[in-house]
C-alpha beads as a LAMMPS data file, in Angstrom:
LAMMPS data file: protein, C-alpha beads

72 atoms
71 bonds

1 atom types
1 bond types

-500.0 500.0 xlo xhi
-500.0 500.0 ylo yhi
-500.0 500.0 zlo zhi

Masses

1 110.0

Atoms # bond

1 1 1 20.700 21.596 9.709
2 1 1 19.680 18.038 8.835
3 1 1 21.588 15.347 8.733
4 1 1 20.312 14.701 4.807
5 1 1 18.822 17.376 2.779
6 1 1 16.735 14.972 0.838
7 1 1 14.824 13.961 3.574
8 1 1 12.896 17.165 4.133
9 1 1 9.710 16.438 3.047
10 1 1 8.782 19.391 0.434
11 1 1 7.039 17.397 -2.458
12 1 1 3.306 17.073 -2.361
13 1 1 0.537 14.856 -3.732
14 1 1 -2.800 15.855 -3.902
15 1 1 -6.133 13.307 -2.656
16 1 1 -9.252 13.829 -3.287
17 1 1 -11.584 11.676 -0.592
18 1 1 -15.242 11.701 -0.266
19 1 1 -16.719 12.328 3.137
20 1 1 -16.820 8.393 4.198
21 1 1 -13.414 7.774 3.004
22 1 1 -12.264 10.863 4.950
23 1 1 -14.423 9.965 7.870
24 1 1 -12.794 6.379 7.581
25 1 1 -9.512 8.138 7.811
26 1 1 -9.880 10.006 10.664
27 1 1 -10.844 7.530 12.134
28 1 1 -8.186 5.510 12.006
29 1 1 -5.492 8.016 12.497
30 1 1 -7.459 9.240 15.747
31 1 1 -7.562 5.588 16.889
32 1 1 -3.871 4.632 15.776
33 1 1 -2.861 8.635 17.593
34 1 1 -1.302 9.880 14.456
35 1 1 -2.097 12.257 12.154
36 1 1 -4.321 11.990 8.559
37 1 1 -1.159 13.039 6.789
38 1 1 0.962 10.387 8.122
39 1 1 -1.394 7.564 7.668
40 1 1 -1.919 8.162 4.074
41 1 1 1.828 8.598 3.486
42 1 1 2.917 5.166 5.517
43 1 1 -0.348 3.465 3.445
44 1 1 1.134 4.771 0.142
45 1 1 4.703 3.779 0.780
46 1 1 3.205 0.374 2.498
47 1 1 1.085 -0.699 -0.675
48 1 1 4.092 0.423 -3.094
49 1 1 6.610 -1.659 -1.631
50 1 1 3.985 -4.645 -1.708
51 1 1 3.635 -3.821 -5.149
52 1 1 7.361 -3.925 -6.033
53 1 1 8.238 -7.076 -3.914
54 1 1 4.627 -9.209 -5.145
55 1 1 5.592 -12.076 -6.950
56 1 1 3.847 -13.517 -9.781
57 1 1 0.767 -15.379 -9.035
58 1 1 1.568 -19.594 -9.586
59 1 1 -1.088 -20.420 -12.220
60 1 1 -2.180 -23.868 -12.138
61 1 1 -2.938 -25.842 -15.188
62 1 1 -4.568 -29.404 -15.327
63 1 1 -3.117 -32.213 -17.461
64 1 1 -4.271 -35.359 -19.290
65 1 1 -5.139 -36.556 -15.796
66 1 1 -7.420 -34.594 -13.950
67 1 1 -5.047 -35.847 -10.706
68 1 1 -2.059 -34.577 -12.018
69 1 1 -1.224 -30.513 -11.666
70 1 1 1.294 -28.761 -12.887
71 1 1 2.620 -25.066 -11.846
72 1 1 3.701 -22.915 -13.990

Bonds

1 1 1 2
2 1 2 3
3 1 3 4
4 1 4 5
5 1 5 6
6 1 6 7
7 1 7 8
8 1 8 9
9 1 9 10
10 1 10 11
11 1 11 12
12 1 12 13
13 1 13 14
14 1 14 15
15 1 15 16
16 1 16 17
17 1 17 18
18 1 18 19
19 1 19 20
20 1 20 21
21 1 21 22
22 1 22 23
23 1 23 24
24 1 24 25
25 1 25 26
26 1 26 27
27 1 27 28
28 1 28 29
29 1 29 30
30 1 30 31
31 1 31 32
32 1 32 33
33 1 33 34
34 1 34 35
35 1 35 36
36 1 36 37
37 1 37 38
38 1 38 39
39 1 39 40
40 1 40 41
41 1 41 42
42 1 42 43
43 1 43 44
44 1 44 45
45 1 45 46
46 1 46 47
47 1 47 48
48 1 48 49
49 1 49 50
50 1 50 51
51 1 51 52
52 1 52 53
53 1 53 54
54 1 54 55
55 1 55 56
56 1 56 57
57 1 57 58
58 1 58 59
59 1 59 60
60 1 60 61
61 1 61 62
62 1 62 63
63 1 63 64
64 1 64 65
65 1 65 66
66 1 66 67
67 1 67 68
68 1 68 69
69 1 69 70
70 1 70 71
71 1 71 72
């Protein structure tokens, strides 16, 4: 029936929102024409791949010469 059986979407995760948070939600999906369920799912996926692919922060350190910076 599908093309790929792990695709179906059978695994749930539970989220607990307070009433501005769900309000905020709503919201958004309303304005956006999707639904609440949807818009949490693409956020989640959205922030995890920005989590995998962030690359480490470039400290900057400052040297005998206050003009002269070097990265890290």
């Amino acid at each position: 029936m599908y093309p790929d059986p792990k695709r179906v979407r059978i695994h749930r995760y539970n989220v607990r929102l307070d009433q501005y948070e769900h309000d905020y939600l709503q919201s958004l999906a309303n304005l956006i024409g999707i639904s609440p369920a949807t818009l949490i799912r693409q956020l989640a996926l959205k922030q995890a791949l920005a989590d995998l692919t962030l690359e480490p922060q470039l400290m900057t350190i400052t040297a005998t010469n206050p003009d002269d910076k070097q990265t890290l």
